[in-house]
N, C-alpha and C positions, 0 to 999 in steps of 0.2 A: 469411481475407483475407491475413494473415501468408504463410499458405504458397505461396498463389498468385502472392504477391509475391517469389516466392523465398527467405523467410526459415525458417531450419528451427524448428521449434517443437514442443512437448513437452507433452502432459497431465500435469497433476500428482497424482499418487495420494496422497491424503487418505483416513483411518481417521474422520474425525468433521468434521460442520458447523461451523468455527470461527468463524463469523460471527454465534455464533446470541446468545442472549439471556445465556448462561450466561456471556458475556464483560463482561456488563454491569459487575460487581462491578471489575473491575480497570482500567477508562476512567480514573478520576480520576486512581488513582496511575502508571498510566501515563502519563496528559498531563503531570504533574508531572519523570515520573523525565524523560522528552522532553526538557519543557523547559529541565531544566539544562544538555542537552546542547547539544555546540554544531555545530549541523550549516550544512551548504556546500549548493551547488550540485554537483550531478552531472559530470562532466564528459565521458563523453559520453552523448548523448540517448538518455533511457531514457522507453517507454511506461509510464505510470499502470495499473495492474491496476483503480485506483481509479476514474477519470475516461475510461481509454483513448484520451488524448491525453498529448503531449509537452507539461510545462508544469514549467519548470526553476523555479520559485520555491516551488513546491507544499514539496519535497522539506526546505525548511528551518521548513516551518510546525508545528511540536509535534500540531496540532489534524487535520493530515493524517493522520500517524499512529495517533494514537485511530480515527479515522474506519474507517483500515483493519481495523481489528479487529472492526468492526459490521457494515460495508457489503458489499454481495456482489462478489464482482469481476466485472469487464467484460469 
């Protein structure tokens, strides 16, 4: 849909499933390390690999993060 909308876009070449179960182990300490951090808002509109919509509040959530690490992208 990207491309047909004019926007140029790129497959990503990946050697291994990063999403898979073997990520499980590092969820906690990564939600932690996240959330010390201190994260904004985007400035300008960026698609979710996660959700595959424009959702500027997502980006500051710690627990988005984690998520991405489990979930398949869109």
């Amino acid at each position: 849909l990207l491309e047909e909308g004019g926007v140029r876009v790129r497959r990503l070449r990946v050697s291994d499933a990063f999403h898979s179960g073997l990520m499980d182990g590092v969820l906690e300490e990564l939600g932690s390390v996240v959330g010390g951090l201190s994260l904004g808002r985007p400035v300008v509109p960026v698609v979710s690999t996660l959700t595959g919509v424009i959702d500027e509040e997502q980006w500051s959530d710690p627990g988005y993060w984690v998520r991405q690490v489990r979930e398949p992208v869109c």
